[in-house]
mmCIF file of the N, C-alpha and C atoms, coordinates in Angstrom:
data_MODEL
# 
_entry.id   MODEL 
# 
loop_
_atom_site.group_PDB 
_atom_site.id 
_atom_site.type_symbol 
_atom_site.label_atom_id 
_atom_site.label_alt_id 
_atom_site.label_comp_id 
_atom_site.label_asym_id 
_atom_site.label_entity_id 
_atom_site.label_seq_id 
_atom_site.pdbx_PDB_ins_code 
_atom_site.Cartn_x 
_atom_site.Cartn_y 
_atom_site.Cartn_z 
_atom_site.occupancy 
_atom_site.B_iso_or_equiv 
_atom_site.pdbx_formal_charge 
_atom_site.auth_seq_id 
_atom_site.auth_comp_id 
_atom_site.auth_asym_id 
_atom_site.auth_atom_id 
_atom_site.pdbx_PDB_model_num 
ATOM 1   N N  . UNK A 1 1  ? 18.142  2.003   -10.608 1.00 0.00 ? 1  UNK A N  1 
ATOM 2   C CA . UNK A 1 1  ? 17.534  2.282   -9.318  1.00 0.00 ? 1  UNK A CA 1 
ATOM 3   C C  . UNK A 1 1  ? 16.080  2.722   -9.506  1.00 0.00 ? 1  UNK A C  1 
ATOM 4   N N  . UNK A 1 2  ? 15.601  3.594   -10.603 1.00 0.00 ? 2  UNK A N  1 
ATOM 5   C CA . UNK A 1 2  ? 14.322  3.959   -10.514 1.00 0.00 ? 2  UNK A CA 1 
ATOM 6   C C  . UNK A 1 2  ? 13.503  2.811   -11.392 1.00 0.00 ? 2  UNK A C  1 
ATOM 7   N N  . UNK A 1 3  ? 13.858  2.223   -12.188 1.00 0.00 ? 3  UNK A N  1 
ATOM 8   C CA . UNK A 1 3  ? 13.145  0.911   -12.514 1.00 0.00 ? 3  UNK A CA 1 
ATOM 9   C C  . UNK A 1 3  ? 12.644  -0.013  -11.303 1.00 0.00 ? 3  UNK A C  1 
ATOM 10  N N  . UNK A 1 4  ? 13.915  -0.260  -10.470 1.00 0.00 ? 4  UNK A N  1 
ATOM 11  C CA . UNK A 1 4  ? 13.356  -1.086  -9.361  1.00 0.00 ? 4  UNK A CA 1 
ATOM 12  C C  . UNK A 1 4  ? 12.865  -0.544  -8.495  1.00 0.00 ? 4  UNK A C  1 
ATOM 13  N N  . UNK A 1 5  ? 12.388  0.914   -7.748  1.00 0.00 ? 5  UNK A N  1 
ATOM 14  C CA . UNK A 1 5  ? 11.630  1.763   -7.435  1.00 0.00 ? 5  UNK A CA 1 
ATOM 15  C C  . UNK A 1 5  ? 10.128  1.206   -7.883  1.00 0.00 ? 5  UNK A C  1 
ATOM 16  N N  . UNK A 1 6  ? 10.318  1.277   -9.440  1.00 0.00 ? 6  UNK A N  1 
ATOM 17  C CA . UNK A 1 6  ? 8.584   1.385   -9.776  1.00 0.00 ? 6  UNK A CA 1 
ATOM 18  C C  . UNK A 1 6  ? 8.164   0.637   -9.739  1.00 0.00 ? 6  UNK A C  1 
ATOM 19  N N  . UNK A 1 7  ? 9.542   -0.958  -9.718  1.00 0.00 ? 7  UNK A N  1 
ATOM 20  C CA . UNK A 1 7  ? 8.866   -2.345  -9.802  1.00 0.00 ? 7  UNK A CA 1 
ATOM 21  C C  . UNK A 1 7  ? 8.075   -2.785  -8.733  1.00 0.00 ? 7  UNK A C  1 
ATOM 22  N N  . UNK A 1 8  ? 8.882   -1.966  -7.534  1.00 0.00 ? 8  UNK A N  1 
ATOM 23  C CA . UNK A 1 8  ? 8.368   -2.125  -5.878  1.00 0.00 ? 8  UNK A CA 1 
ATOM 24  C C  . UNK A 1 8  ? 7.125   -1.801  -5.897  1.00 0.00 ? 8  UNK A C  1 
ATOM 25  N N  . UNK A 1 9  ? 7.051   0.025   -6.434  1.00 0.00 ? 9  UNK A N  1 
ATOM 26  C CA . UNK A 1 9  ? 5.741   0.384   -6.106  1.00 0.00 ? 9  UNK A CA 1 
ATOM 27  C C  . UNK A 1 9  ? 4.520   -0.269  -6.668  1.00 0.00 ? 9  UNK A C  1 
ATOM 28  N N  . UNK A 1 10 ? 4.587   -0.961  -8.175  1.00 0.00 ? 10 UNK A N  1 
ATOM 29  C CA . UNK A 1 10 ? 3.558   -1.552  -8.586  1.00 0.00 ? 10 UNK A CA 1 
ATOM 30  C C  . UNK A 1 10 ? 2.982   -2.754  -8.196  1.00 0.00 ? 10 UNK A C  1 
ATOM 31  N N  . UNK A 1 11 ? 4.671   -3.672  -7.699  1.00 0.00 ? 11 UNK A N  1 
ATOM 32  C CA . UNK A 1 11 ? 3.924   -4.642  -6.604  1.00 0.00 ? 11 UNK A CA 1 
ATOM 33  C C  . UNK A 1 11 ? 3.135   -4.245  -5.851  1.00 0.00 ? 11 UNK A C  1 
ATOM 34  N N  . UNK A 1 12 ? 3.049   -3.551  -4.900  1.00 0.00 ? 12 UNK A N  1 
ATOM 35  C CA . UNK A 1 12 ? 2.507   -3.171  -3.679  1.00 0.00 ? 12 UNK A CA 1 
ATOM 36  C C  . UNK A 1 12 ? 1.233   -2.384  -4.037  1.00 0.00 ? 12 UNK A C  1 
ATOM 37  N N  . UNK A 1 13 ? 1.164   -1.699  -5.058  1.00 0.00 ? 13 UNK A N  1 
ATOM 38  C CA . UNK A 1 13 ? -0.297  -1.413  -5.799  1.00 0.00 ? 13 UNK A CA 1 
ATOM 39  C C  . UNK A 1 13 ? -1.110  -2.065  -6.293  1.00 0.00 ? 13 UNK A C  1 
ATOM 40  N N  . UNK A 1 14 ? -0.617  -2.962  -7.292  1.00 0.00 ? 14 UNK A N  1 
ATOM 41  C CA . UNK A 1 14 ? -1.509  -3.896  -7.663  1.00 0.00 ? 14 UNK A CA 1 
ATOM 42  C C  . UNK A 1 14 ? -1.457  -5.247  -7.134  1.00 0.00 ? 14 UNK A C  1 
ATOM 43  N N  . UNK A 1 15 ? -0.588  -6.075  -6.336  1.00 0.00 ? 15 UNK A N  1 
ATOM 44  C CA . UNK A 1 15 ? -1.051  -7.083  -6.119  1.00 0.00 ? 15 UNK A CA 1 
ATOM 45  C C  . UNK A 1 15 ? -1.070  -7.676  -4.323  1.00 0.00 ? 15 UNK A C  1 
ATOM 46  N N  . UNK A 1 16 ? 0.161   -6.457  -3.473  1.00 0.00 ? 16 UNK A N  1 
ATOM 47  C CA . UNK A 1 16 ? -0.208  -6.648  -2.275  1.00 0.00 ? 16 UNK A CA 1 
ATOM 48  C C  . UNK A 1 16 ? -1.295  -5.656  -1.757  1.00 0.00 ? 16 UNK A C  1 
ATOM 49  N N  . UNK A 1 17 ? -1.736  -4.324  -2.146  1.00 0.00 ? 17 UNK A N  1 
ATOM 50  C CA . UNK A 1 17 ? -2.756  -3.784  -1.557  1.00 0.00 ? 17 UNK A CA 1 
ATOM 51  C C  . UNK A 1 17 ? -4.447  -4.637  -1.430  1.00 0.00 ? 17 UNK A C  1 
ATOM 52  N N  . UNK A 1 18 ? -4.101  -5.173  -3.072  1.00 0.00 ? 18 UNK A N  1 
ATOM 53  C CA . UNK A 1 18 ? -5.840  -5.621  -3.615  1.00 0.00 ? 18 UNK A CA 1 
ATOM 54  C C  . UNK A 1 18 ? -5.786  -7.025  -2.258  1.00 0.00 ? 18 UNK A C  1 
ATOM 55  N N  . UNK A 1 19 ? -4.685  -8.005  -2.117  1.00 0.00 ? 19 UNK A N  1 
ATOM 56  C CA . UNK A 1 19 ? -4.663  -8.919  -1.084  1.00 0.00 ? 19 UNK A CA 1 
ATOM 57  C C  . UNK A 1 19 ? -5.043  -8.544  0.029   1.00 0.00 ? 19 UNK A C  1 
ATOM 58  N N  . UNK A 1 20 ? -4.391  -7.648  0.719   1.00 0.00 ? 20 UNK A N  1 
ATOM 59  C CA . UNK A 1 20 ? -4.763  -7.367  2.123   1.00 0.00 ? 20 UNK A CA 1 
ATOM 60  C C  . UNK A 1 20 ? -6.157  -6.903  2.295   1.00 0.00 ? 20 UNK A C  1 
ATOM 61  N N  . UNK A 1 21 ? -6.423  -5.931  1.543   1.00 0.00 ? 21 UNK A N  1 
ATOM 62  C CA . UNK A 1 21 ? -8.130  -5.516  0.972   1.00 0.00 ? 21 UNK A CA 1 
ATOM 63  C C  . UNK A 1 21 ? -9.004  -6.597  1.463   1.00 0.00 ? 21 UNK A C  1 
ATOM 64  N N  . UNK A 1 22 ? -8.406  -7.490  0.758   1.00 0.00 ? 22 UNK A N  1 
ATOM 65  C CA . UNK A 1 22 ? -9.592  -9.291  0.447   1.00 0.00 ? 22 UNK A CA 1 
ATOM 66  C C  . UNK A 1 22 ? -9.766  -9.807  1.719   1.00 0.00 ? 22 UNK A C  1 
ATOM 67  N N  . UNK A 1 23 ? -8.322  -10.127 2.552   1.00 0.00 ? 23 UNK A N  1 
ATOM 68  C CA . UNK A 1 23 ? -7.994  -10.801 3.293   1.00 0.00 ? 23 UNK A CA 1 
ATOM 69  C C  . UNK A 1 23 ? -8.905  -9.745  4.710   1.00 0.00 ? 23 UNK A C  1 
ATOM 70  N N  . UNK A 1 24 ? -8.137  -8.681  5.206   1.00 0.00 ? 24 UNK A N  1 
ATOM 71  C CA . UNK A 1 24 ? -8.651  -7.304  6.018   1.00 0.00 ? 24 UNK A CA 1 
ATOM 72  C C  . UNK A 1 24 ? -9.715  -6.734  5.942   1.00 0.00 ? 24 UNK A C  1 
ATOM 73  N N  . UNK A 1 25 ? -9.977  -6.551  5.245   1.00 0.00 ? 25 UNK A N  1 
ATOM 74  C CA . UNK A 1 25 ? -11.480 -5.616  5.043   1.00 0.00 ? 25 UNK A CA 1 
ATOM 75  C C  . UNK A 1 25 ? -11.155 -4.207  5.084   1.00 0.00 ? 25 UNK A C  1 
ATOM 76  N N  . UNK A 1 26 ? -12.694 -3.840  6.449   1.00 0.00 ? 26 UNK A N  1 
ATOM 77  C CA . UNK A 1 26 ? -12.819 -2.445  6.589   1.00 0.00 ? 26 UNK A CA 1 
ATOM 78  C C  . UNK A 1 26 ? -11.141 -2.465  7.577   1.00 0.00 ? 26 UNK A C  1 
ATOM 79  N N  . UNK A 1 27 ? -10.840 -3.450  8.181   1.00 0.00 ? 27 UNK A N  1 
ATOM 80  C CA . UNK A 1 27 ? -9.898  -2.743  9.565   1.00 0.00 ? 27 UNK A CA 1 
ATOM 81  C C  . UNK A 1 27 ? -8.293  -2.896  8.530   1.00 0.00 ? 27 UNK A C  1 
ATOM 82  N N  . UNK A 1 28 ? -8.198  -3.156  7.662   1.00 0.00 ? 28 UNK A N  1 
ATOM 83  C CA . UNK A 1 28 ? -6.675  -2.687  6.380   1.00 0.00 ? 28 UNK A CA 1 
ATOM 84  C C  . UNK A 1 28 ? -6.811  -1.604  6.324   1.00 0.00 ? 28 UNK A C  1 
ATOM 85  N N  . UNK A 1 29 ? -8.106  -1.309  5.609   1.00 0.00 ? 29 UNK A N  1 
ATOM 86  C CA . UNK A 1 29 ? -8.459  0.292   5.091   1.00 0.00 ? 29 UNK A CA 1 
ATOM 87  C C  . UNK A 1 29 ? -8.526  1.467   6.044   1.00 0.00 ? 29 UNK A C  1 
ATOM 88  N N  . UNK A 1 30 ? -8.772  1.110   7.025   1.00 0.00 ? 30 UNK A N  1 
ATOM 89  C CA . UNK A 1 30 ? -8.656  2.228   7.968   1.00 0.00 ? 30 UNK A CA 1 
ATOM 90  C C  . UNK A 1 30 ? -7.164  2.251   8.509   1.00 0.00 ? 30 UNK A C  1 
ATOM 91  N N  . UNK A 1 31 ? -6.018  1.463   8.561   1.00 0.00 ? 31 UNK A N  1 
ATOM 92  C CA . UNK A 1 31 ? -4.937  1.310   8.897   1.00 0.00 ? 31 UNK A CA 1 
ATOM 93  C C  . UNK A 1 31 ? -4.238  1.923   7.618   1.00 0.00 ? 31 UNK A C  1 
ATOM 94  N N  . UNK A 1 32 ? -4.165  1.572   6.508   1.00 0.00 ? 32 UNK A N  1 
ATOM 95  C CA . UNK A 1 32 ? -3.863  2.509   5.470   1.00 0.00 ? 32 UNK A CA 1 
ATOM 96  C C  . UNK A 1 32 ? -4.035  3.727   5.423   1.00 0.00 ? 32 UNK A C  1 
ATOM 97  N N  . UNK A 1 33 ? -5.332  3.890   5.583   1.00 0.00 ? 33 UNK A N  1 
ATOM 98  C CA . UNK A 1 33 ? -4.983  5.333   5.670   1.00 0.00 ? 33 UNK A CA 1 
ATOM 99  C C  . UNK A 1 33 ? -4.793  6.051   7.160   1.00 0.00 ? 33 UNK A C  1 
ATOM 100 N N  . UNK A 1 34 ? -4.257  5.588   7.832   1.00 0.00 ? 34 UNK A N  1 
ATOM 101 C CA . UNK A 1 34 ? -3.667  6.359   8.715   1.00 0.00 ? 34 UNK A CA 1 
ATOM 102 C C  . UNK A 1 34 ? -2.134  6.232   8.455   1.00 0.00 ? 34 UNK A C  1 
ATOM 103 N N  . UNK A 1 35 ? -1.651  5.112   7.898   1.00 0.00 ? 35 UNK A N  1 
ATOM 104 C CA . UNK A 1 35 ? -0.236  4.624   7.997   1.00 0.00 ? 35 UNK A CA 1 
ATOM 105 C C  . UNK A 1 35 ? 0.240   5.208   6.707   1.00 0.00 ? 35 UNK A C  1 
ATOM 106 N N  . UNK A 1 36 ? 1.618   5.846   5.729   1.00 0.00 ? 36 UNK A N  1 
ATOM 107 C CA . UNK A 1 36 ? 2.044   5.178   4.919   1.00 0.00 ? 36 UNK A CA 1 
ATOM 108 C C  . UNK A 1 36 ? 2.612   4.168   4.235   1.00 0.00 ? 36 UNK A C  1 
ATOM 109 N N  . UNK A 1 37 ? 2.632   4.024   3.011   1.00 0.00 ? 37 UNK A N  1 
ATOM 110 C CA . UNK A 1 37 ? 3.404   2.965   2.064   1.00 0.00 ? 37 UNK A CA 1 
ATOM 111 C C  . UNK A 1 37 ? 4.424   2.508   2.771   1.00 0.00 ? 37 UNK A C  1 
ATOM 112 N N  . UNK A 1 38 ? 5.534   3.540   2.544   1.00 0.00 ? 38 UNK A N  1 
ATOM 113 C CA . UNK A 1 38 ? 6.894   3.394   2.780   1.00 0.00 ? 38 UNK A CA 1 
ATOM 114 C C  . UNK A 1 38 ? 7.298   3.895   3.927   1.00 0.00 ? 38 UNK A C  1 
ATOM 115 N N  . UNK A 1 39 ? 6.981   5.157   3.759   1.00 0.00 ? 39 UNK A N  1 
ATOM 116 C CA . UNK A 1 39 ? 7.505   6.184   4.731   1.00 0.00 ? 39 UNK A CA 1 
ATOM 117 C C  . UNK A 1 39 ? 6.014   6.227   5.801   1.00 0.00 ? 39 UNK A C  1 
ATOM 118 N N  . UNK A 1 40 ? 6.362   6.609   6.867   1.00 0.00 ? 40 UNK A N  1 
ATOM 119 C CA . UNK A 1 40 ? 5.281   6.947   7.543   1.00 0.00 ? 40 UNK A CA 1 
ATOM 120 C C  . UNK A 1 40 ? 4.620   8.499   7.705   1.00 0.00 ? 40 UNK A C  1 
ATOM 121 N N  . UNK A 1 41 ? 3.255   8.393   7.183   1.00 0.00 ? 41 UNK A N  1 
ATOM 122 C CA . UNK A 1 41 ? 2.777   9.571   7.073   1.00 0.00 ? 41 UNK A CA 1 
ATOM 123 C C  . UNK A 1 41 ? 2.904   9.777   5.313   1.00 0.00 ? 41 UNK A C  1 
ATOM 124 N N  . UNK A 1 42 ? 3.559   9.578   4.608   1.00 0.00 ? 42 UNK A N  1 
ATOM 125 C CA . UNK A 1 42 ? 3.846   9.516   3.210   1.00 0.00 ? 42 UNK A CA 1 
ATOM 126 C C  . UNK A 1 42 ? 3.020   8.247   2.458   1.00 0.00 ? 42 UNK A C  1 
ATOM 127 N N  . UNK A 1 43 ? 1.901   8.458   1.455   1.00 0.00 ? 43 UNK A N  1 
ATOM 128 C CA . UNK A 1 43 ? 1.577   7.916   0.537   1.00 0.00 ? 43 UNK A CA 1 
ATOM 129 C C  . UNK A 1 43 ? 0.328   6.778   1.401   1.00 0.00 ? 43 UNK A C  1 
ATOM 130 N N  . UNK A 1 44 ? -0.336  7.831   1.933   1.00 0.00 ? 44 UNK A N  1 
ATOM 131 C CA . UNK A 1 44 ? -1.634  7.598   2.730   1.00 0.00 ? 44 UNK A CA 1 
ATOM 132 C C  . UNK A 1 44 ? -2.553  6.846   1.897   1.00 0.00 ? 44 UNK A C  1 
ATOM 133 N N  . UNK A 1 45 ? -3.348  6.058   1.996   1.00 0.00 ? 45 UNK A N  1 
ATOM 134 C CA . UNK A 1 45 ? -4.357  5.421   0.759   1.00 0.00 ? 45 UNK A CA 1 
ATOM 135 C C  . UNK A 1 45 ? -5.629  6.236   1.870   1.00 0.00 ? 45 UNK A C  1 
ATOM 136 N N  . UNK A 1 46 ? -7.023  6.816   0.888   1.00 0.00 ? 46 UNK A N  1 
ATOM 137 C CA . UNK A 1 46 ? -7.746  8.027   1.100   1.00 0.00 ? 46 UNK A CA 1 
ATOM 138 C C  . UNK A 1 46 ? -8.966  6.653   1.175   1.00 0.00 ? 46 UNK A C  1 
# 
């Protein structure tokens, strides 16, 4: 369970955040950090 935990989180760190970045711009980045990852309110990007 925590292997596939980290496998999730590193997807979503390294290869769906840097995408949406590319694709979104400034209006991802400001939605990130209002939104969390997973949880909402949890794991804010700054």
């Amino acid at each position: 369970m925590a292997a596939m935990l980290i496998g999730i989180e590193l997807q979503v760190r390294r290869i769906e955040e840097p995408c949406l970045r590319h694709v979104h711009g400034a209006a991802w980045q400001e939605y990130a950090a209002r939104t969390g990852r997973f949880v909402p309110g949890l794991g804010r990007l700054r």
